[in-house]
N, C-alpha and C positions, 0 to 999 in steps of 0.2 A: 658490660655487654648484657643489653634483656635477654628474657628467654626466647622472643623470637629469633633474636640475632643469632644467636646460640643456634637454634634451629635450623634458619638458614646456612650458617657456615655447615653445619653439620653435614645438611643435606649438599653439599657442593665438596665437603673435603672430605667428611667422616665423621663418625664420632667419637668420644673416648670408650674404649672397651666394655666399660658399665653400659653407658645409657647405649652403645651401640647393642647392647647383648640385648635388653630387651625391648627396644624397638626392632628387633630383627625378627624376634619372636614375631612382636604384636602383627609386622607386615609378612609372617608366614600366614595367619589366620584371612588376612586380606585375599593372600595371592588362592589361599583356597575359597575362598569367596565367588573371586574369578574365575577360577576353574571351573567350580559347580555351575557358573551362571554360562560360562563357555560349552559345557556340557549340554547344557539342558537346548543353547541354541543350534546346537550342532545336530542331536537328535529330531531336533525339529518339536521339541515338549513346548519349547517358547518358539512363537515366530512373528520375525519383523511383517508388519504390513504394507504395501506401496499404495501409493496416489497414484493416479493418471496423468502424471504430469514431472517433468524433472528436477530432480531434488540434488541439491550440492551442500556438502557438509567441511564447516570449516572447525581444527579441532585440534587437540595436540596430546602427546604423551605425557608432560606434568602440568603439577599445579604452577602458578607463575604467571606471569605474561610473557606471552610469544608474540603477541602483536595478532590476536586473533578478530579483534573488530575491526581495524583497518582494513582485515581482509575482507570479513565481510560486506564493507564495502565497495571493496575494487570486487568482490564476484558480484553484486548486483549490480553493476554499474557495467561489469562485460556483457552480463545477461541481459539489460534493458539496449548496448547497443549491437546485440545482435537480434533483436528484434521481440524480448520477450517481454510477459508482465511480471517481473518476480514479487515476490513479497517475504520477509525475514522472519525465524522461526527461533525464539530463544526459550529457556527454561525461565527467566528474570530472576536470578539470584536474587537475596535478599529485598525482595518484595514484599511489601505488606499485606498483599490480597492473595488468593487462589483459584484454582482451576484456569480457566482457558478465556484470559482478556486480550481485547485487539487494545495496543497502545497506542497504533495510530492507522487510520483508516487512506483512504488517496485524497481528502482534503487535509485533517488536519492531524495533532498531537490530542488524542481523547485523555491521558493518564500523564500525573506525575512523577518523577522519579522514584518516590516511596512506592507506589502504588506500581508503577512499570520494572524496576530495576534499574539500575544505571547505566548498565550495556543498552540494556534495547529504549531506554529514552533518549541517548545521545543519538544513537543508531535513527531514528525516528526523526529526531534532528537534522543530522547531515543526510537523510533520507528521504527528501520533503516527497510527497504525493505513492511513499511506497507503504503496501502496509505492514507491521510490524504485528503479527501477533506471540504472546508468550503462555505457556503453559507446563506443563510437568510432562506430559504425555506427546512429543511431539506429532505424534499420528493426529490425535484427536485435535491439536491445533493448526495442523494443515490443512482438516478437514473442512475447518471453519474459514480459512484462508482462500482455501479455491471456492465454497459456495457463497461467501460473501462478497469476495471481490473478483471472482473472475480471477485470478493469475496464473499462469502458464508454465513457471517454475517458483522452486523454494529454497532459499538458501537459509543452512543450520548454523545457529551462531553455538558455537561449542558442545559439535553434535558429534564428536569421532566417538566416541564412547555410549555414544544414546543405538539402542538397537529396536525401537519400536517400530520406526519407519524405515523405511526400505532407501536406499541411497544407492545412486548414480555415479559421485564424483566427491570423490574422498579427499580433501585436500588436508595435509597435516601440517603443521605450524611448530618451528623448532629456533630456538636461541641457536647464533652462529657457533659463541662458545661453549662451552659447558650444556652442552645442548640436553643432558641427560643426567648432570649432576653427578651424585654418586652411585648411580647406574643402581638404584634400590626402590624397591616399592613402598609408596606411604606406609606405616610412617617411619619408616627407616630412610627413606630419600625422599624424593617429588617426586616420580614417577609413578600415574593413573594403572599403567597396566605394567606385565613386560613389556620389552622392545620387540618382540614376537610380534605384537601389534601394529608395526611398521607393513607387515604384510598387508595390509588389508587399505594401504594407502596408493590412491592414485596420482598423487602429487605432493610431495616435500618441498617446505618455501624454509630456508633459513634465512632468519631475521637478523641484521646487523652485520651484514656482507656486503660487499659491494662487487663482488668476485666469487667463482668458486671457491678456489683455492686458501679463502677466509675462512670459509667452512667445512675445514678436511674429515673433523670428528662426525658428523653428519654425513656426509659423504659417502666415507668408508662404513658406516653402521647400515644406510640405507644400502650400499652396494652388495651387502653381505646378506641382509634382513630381507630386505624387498629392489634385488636388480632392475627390476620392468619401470620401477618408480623414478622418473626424472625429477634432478634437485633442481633446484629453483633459488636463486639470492634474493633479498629487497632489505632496503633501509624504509625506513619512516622519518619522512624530509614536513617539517612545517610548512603549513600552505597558508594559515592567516594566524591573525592572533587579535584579541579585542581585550579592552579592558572591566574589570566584572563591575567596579559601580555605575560605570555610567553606559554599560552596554555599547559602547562605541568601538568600531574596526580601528583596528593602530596596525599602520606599517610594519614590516618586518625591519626595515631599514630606521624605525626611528628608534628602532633597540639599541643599533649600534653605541656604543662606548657605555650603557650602563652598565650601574654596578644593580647587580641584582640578586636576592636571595631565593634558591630556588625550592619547592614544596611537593612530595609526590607521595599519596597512597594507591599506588597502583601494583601489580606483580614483577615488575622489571625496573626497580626509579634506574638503574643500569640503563636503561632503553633511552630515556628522558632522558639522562644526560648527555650521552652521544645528543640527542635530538636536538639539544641549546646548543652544541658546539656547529650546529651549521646556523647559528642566528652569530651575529657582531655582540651578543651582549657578552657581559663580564658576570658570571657566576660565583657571588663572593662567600656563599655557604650554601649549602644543600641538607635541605630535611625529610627523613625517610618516614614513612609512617605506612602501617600495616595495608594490605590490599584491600579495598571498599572499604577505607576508615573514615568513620561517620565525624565529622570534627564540631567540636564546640564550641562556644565563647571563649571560653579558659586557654585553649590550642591559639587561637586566633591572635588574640592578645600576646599570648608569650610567644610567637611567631613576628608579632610586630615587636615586641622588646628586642627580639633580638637581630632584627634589620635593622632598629637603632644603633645597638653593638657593633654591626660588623660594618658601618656605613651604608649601608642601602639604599639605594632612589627608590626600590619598588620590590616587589614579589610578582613570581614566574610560577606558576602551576600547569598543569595538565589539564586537556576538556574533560577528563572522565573527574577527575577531582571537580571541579568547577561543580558539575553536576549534585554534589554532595552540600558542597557552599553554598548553594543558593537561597536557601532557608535563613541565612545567619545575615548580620549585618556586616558592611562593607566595613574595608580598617582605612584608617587616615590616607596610608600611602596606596598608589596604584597599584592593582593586584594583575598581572598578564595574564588572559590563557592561553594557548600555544595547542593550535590544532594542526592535526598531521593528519599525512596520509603515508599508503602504504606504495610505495615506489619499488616497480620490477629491476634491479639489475642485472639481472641475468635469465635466461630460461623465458623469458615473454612471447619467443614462440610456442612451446610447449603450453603454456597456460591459453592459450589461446586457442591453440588447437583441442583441448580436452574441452573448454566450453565449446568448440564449434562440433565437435561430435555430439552433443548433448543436443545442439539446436537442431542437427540433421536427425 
């Protein structure tokens, strides 16, 4: 086991007495961090500033993946049919440039992945004519959003935590299981803030439910933390899937009966797997690799050695990986991406009514 794995188990089980002692520490210093910075919003020393126009923030209590881009785009996609212009507001992790660039404008994609981020260029992508801008300061990128294009609302792509701008509609994003880990703040668990934090949520969507009742641990945290806040279920169902060297749409159905090796550097490859289980294909190994792992020739290669090993027709990835891939050359065997979306099972009136408050 690396040290990540190590890491991750830790943060979901615990850790051994030692490294639990002082990572416990280390996330005392954090949790005063928070404090001070909660303090100083509280007295009004720091204050959020609002736009003239509705802003909805999609976001979560850890590090990980919850499935927070799919949402963002099911929230632009409620907001464009209830009549508005939105446009998507993200920091772009791991970007190569700074301050405040538009990644894609209402004609096209202006920025590449390096230069955008990998969120807000897939985003940008499955977003055609919406504009995407990213910066550090979300205030000052909204700013540039409603004078440049005109639009009418904002959605934050991993905004629960950003308190520059002023927000409307709080949506928080939570794993159905283990939705809190070991219930500890970085870096002694995955956990951004406390769970205190739940208060200030106007909507909980647990990801990987198809039911309430799939997600009790959530549930009962939000019932406790924040009553007023309706839970919400949704899976993440594949909706197409293409192959990467030759950029061409493949059925979902012509997956059926392969054997294929699957690939994911994203925060949940958990998520991804559920995900292949509603394709016909046959998953005959699965490769974990760190969240936004930038991958190499060297990866790629011993990635096909070992679809040789395990018989494989092909490789099965993620859109957000793909994204990462594109720069590299194609491998002998077909590579799948596998795009999803973010599917309501439960609570879709609720969600629906908090955007129609928003437009009224």
């Amino acid at each position: 086991m690396n040290g990540r794995e190590r890491l991750v188990q830790g943060w979901e089980r615990g850790f051994p007495a030692g490294a639990g002692g002082l990572l416990a520490a280390m996330a005392g210093g954090y949790r005063g961090l928070l404090g001070a910075r909660e303090w100083l919003y509280a007295r009004g020393i720091i204050q959020s500033r609002r736009l003239d126009c509705p802003v909805v923030s999609i976001g979560n209590l850890t590090v990980g993946g919850t499935g927070k881009t799919p949402a963002v785009e099911l929230a632009v996609r409620t907001l464009t049919a209830l009549g508005h212009r939105p446009a998507v507001l993200s920091r772009g992790y791991g970007r190569s440039g700074g301050g405040v660039q538009v990644v894609a404008d209402a004609a096209s994609i202006r920025l590449d992945a390096e230069e955008a981020g990998d969120e807000p260029f897939l985003l940008a992508r499955r977003l055609p004519g919406v504009p995407v801008v990213v910066g550090p300061n979300r205030y000052e990128a909204g700013r540039v959003a409603r004078a440049r294009f005109g639009v009418t609302a904002l959605v934050l792509d991993d905004g629960f935590q950003h308190r520059t701008l002023g927000k409307d509609l709080e949506i928080l994003m939570a794993r159905a299981v283990q939705p809190w880990g070991n219930g500890r703040l970085l870096p002694g668990g995955p956990l951004r803030e406390p769970l205190g934090g739940l208060a200030r949520a106007h909507l909980v969507v647990a990801t990987g439910a198809r039911r309430l009742d799939e997600a009790a641990e959530v549930s009962e945290t939000v019932g406790r933390v924040a009553p007023a806040a309706p839970v919400l279920t949704a899976i993440h169902v594949p909706t197409e899937c293409f192959e990467w060297s030759a950029m061409r749409l493949v059925s979902l159905d012509a997956l059926s009966g392969s054997r294929l090796l699957a690939f994911a550097g994203i925060g949940s490859p958990a998520g991804f797997r559920r995900t292949l289980r509603e394709t016909a294909a046959t998953v005959v190994d699965f490769q974990e690799f760190t969240d936004h792992h930038r991958y190499t020739r060297e990866e790629l290669a011993r990635l096909e050695r070992r679809a040789d090993q395990v018989g494989a027709d092909g490789l099965v990835t993620t859109e957000k990986d793909w994204v990462r891939l594109r720069p590299l050359p194609p491998l002998r065997r077909p590579v799948y991406v596998l795009s999803v979306r973010l599917m309501l099972t439960s609570g879709e009136a609720e969600w629906r009514a908090a955007f129609a408050r928003l437009a009224a």
